[in-house]
N, C-alpha and C positions, 0 to 999 in steps of 0.2 A: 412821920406824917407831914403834909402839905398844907399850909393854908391855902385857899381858892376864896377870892375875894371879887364877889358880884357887883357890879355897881353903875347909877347913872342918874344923871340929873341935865333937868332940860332949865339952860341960866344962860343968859348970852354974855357970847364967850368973843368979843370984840376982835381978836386977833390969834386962832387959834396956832396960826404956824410958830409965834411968840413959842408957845409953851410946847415946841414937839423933841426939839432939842436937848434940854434940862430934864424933861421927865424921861426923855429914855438914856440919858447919861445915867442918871438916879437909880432905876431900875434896875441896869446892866451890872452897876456898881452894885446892889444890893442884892444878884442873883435873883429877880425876879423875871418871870417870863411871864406870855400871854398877850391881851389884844388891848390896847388902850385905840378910843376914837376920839378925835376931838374936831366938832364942828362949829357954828358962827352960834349954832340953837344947844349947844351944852357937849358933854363928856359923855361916855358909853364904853365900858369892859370888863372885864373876867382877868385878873394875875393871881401868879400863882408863886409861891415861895416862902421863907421863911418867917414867924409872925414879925420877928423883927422889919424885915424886907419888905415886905407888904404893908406896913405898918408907916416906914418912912416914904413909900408910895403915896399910899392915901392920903397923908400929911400934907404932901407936897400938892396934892390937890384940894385939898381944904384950906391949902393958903392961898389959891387961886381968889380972887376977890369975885364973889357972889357964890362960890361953892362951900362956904364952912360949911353949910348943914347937911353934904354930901354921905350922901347914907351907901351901906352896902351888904350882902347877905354873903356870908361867912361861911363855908364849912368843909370838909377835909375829902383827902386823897391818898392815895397808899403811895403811890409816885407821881412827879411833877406830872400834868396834864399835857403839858406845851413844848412843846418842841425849841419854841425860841421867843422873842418878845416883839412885836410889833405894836408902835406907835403910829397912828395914821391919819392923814386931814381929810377930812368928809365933808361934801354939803348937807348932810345931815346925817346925825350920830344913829337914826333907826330912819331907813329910804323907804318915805312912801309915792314922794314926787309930788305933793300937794300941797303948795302953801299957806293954804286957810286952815292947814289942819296943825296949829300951834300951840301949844299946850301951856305956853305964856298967855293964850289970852283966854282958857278957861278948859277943863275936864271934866270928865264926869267925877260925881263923887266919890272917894273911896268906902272901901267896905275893907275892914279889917279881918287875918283869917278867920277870928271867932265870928265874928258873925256870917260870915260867907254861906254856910249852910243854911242859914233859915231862909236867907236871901232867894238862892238859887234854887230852893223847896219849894216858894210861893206859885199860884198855877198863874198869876198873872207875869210872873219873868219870864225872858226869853235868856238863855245862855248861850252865848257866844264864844267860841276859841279862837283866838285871832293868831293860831301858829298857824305854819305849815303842813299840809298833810303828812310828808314823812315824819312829822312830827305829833301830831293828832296821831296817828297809827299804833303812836305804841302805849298810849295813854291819853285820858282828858278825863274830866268830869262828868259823872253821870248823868246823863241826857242833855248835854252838850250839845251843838250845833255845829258842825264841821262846816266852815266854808269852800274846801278845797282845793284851797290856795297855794301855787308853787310858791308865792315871792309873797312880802309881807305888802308891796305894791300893786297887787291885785286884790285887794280887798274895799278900795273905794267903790270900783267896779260892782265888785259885789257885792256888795250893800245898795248901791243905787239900781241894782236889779232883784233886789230882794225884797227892797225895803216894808214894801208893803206889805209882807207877808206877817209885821212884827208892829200893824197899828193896832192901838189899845194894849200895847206889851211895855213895862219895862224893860231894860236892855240890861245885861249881867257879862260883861267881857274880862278874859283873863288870856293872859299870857302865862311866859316860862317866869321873869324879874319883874315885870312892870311894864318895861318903856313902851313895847308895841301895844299891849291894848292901850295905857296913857294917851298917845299917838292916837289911836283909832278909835278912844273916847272923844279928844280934841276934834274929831273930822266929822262925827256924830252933833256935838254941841254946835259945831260951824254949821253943817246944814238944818239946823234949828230943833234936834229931836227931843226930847225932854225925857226923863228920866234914864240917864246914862247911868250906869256905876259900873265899879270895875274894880277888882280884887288888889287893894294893896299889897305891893310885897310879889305878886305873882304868884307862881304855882310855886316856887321856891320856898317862900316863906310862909306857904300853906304845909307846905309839907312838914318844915320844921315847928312848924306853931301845935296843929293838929292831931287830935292822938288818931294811931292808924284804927281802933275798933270807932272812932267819931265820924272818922274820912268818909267823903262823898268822891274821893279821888278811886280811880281805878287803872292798873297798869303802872309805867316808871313817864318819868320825867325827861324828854331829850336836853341834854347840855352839849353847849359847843365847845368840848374838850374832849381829851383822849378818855374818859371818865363814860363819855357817851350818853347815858342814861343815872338818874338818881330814883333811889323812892322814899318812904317814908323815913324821917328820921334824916335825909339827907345822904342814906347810904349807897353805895356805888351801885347800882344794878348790871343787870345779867349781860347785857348788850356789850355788842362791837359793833366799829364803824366799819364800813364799809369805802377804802381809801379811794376806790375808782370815783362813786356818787356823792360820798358822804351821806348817804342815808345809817339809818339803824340797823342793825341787825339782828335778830336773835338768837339764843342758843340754837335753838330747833332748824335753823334755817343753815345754819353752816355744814347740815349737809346735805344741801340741794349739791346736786351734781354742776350748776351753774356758780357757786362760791369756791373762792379764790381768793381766798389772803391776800389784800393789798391790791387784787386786778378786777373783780367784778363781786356781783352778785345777784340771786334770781332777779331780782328789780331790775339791774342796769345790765343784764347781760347784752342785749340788742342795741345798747345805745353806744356802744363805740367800735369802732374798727378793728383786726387785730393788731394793726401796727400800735394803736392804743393801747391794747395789752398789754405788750410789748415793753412797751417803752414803762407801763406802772408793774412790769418786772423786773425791768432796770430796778426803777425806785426804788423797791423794797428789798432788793439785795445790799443797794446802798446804805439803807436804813441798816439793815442788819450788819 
């Protein structure tokens, strides 16, 4: 088995190219793979490797001065997820494009997963999914609000074309770990809305917190790894990625006449050329 180690904290991080160096020397030595981000507003990633390896990762970022209390959500894989390790400098570890929306100078509350359900049951909440639609598609919470958002950067947008729809409502936003609703509670509190909360931990650590006959969740969980989808308990679900879009895919769907291991699927058949095809048939003979 794998460990897979979720994690992210918004802590200003003065000189992130300082540390791009040493943590993937660290890494590479300790066979771990995956995405480390490091921006000026904090750290953001997913590794994956031995607990040892993982283990002297995360260290290495809790000795970071303002990250000791660096938290992360833990849980297993049958094979590595990642193909290889990227460490990377960002102007910001989750892109919304908006700098009032800083989560250093206030969030919404959090709601822990036991209490997430009374929360999101109240008829005065409004629940919000601040993922992407490929991502909403294959699960959210029950009576949810789907934004419909390709990028996590169109959702100011929509909320400022929304907003009104949600006076006299409490506001109830979740993600897959935390950072994007965090993030999009912060842009909430900036433009002055008041009663913001948002699911500690994300849909991650609801899933492992909450027993599945309690769950208000329905469907799997997208993750950004070869893993694809999680559900309850944290376990692997049924899904493949689809290598041309990176969307999700289901069992059911691989056999539309439009899917192709590695080169499309029904979603993304029309959206590329065949020399694109092509060329993601290269790929996956490579890979193999």
């Amino acid at each position: 088995m794998v460990t897979v180690a979720a994690f992210y904290r918004f802590a200003p991080l003065p000189d992130p190219a300082a540390h791009r160096g040493p943590l993937a020397q660290l890494a590479c030595g300790a066979g771990v793979r995956g995405s480390i981000l490091l921006a000026p507003e904090g750290v953001n990633g997913t590794i994956a490797g031995t607990d040892e390896g993982v283990g002297r990762v995360l260290g290495a970022l809790r000795a970071i001065p303002g990250f000791e209390d660096l938290e992360w959500k833990e849980s297993r894989a049958d094979t590595m997820p990642f193909d290889r390790l990227k460490v990377r400098l960002k102007r910001e570890i989750v892109t919304m494009g908006r700098p009032e929306a800083d989560p250093a100078r206030g969030v919404g509350t959090y709601v822990p997963p036991a209490e997430w359900n009374a929360l999101i049951s109240a008829s005065d909440v409004a629940v919000i999914d601040t993922r992407n639609d490929y991502e909403v598609a294959i699960g959210t919470f029950r009576g949810a609000i789907d934004p419909g958002t390709a990028s996590f950067g169109d959702f100011p947008a929509w909320w400022e074309a929304n907003r009104a729809r949600f006076e006299g409502k409490r506001i109830a936003m979740f993600c897959t770990g935390g950072i994007r609703c965090e993030k999009a509670t912060a842009w909430l509190v900036a433009q002055g809305v008041q009663g913001v909360h948002h699911l500690e931990g994300g849909i991650l650590k609801y899933l492992e917190d909450v027993p599945e006959a309690d769950s208000l969740w329905d469907g799997d969980c997208y993750v950004f790894d070869r893993r694809v989808s999680v559900g309850h308990g944290l376990r692997e679900g049924p899904h493949v990625m689809c290598f041309a879009c990176g969307r999700p895919v289901a069992p059911e769907e691989t056999s539309h006449p439009a899917y192709e291991a590695g080169v499309s699927c029904a979603r993304c058949i029309g959206e590329f050329e065949d020399a694109d095809r092509d060329r993601f048939r290269d790929r996956q003979r490579q890979r193999a």
